[in-house]
C-alpha positions in Angstrom: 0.0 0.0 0.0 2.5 2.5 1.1 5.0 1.2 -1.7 2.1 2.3 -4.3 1.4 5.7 -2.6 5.3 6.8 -2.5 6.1 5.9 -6.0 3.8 8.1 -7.6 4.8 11.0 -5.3 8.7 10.3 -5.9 7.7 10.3 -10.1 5.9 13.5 -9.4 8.1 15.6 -7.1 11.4 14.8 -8.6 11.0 15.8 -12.2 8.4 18.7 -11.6 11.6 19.5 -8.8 14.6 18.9 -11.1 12.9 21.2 -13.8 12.1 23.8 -11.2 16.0 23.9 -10.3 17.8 23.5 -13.6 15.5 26.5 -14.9 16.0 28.7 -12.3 20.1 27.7 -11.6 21.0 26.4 -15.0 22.2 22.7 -15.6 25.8 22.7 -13.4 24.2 23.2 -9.7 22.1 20.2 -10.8 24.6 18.4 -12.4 27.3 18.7 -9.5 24.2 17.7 -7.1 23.3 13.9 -8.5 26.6 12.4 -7.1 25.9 13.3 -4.0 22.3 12.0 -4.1 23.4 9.0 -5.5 25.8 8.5 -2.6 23.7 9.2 0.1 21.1 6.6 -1.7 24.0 4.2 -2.0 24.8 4.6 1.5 21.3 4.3 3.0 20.6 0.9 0.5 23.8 -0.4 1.7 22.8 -0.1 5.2 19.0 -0.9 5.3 19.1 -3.9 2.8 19.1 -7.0 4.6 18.8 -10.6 2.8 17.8 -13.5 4.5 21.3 -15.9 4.8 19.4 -18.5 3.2 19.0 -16.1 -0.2 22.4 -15.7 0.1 23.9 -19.4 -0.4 21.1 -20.4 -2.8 22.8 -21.1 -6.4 21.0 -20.2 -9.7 19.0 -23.0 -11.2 19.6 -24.1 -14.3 17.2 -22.1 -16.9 16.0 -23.0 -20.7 16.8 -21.4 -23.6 15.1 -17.5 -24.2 13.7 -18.5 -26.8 11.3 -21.6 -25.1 9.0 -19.6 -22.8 8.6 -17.2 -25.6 7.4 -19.7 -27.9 5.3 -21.9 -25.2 3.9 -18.7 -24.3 2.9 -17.7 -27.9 1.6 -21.1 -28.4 -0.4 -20.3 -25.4 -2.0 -16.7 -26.3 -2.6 -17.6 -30.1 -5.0 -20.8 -29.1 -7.2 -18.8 -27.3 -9.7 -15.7 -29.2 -9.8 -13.9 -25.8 -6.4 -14.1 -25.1 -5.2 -12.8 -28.2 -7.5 -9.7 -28.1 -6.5 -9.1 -24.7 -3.0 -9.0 -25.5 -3.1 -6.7 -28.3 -5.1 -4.4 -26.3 -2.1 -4.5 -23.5 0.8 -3.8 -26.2 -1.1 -0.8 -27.9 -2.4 1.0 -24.6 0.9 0.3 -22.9 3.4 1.8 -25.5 1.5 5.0 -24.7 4.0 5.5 -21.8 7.4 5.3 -23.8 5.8 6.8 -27.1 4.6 10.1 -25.0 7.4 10.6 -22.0 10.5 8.8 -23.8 10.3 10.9 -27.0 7.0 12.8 -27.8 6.9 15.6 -24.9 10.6 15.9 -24.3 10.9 16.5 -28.0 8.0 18.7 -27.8 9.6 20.8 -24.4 12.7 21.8 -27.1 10.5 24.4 -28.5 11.0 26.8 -26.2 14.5 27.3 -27.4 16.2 26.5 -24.2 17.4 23.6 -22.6 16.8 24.9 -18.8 13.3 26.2 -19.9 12.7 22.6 -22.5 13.4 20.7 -18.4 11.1 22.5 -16.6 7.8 21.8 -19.1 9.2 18.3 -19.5 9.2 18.1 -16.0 5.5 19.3 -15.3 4.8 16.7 -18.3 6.4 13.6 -16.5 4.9 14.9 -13.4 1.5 15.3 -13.7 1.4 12.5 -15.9 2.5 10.3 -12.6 -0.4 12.3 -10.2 -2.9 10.4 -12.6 -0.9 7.1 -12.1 -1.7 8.2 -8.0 -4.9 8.3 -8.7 -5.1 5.4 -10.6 -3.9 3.7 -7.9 -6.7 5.0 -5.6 -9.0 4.0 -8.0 -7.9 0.2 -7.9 -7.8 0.9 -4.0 -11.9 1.8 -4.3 -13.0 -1.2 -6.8 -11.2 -3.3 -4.6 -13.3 -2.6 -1.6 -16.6 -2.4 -3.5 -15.6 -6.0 -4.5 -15.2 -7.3 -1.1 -18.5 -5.7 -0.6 -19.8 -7.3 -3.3 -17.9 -10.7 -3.9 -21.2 -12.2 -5.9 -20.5 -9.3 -8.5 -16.7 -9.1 -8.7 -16.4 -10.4 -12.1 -18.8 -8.2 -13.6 -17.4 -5.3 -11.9 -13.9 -6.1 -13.1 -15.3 -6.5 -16.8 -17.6 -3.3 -16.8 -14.6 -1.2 -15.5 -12.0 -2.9 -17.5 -14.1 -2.1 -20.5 -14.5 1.1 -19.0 -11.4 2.4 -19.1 -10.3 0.8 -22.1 -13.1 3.5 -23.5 -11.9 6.3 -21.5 -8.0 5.6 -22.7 -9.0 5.8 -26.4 -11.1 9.3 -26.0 -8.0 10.2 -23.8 -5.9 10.3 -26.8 -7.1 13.7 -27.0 -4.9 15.0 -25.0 -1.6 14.9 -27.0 -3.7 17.0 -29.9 -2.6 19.9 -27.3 0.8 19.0 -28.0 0.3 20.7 -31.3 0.7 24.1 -29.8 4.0 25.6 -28.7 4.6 25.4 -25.0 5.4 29.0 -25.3 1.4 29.5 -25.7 1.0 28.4 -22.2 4.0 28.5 -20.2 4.6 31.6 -18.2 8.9 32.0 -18.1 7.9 35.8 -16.8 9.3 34.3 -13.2 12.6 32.7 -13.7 12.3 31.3 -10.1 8.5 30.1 -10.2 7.8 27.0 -9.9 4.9 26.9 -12.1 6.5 28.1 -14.9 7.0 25.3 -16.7 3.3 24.1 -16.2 1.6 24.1 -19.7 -1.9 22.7 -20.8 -0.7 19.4 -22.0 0.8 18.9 -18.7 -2.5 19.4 -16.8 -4.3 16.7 -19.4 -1.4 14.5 -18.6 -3.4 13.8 -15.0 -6.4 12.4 -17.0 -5.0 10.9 -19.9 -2.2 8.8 -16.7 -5.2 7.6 -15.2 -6.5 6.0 -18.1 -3.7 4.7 -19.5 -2.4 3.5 -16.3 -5.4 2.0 -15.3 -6.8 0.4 -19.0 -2.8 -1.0 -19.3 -3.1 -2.7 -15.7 -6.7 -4.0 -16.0 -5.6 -5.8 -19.1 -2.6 -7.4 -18.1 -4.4 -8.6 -14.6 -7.2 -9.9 -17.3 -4.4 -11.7 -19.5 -2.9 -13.4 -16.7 -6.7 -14.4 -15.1 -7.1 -16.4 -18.9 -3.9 -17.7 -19.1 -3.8 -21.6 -18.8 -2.5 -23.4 -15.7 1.3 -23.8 -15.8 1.2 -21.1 -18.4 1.8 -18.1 -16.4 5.3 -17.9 -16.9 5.6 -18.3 -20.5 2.4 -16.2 -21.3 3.7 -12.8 -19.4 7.4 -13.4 -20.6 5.6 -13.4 -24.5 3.3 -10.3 -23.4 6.1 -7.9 -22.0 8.0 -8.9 -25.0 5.6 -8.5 -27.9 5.1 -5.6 -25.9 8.7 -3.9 -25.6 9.3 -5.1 -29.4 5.8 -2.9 -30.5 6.8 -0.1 -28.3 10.5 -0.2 -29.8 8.7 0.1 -33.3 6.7 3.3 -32.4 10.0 4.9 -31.3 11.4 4.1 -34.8 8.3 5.2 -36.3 8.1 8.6 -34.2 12.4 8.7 -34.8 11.8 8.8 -38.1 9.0 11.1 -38.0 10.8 14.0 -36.2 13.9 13.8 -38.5 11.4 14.2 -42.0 9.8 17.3 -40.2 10.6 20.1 -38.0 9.0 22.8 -35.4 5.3 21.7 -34.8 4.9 19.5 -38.2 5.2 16.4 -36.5 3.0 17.4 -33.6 0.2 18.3 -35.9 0.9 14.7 -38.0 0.2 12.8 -34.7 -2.8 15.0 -33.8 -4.3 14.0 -37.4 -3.5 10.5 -36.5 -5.1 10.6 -33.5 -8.8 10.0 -34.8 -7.5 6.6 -36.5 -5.6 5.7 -33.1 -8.6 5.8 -31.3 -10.8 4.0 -33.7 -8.1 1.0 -33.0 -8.8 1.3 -29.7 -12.7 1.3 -29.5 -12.3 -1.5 -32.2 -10.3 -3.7 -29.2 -12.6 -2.6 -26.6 -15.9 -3.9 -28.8 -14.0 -6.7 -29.5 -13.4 -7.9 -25.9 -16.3 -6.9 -24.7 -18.0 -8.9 -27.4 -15.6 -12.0 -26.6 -16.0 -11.9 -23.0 -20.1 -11.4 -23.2 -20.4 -15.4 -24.0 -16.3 -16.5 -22.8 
């Protein structure tokens, strides 16, 4: 519980923080700073980590090749319709996190022409996109106790609101149109020391569109692993997360390649024209599963 709340308030205050600092003091007070963070964290790991001695002797056991779980696991998904769905669904509304915080918005905080002003709005970006992965957690929190409530209806309340959210994700794709504006026409570098001066509007939809990414990727890998055969597990999530990584390594080509044809806000405004067809995808999985699961 605690572990969930202080993750999302770590991925919030240190890169709306960090951008604060490196806009207001420039890049070397920063810079000169992170060894002696990571020291300290070094030193209180080394001195709070404690393994059992047990852990300590036990030897490695002797694994299969890579290649074996990922083809057991394949052989897994691809026999079952439901499966299938729900692991295209994963990879698509999963690469959203990469896609947008990996290349998208910092390529998009550049605009403002300066690398100390380009970290702060990246910074609100990362960090209010992690207050809607808080909430999502509190929102997981909440079903959870509706469902002890309600243990009769807990499978239809997991369906109905992990078909929900699959909606909510695709219309939430409507966010990174604002991304075809310059952060110049919303953030306020009037205050070199304010700490809101980085804050832009595609920040603040970050919050919304988080919690329905967060929450529509989780639901579906939760539902993967509920259809996945006994003794499958394994093999099934090690395929998943690696169809997964290979899809999201392709839309960082794709976007790669698109920001070295164009320049300025072109590329912005080629993903915002996209966007409509994106979505469409994603109400397309979202019928499909909820057709699927109707009768599975």
């Amino acid at each position: 519980m605690w572990q969930q709340l202080l993750l999302p308030l770590v991925a919030f205050a240190v890169p709306v923080g960090v951008g604060a600092l490196v806009s207001a003091f420039g890049f070397n007070l920063v810079l000169a700073a992170i060894p002696v963070v990571f020291a300290a964290a070094a030193v209180w790991f080394s001195t709070t980590l404690r393994l059992p001695a047990s852990r300590l002797r036990e030897k490695p056991a002797m694994t299969r090749s890579w290649l074996a779980p990922l083809r057991n696991g394949a052989a897994a998904v691809f026999r079952d319709p439901v499966l299938r769905i729900a692991a295209a669904g994963f990879m698509v509304f999963n690469m959203l996190n990469p896609l947008v915080l990996a290349i998208f918005a910092p390529m998009w905080s550049l605009l403002t022409g300066s690398p100390e002003k380009a970290t702060s709005v990246f910074g609100w970006v990362a960090g209010l996109y992690s207050v809607g992965w808080l909430l999502a957690g509190a929102v997981m929190a909440l079903e959870q106790r509706r469902m002890k409530r309600q243990p009769a209806d807990s499978a239809r309340i997991m369906r109905r609101s992990l078909l929900t959210w699959m909606c909510l994700c695709g219309a939430g794709l409507s966010a990174l149109a604002t991304f075809a504006f310059t952060p110049g026409d919303f953030a306020g570098f009037h205050n070199r020391f304010s700490l809101l001066s980085g804050l832009t509007l595609p920040a603040i939809t970050m919050i919304p569109f988080g919690l329905a990414q967060v929450l529509a990727s989780v639901k579906l890998r939760n539902f993967f692993q509920s259809r996945l055969p006994e003794g499958a597990m394994a093999d099934g999530m090690a395929f998943l997360y690696a169809a997964a990584l290979a899809l999201a390594t392709l839309g960082m080509l794709g976007l790669k390649f698109l920001f070295g044809a164009m320049s300025g806000l072109a590329p912005f405004t080629a993903v915002a024209w996209c966007l409509p067809v994106l979505a469409l995808l994603y109400f397309g999985l979202t019928w499909a599963l909820a057709r699927r699961t109707r009768t599975a």
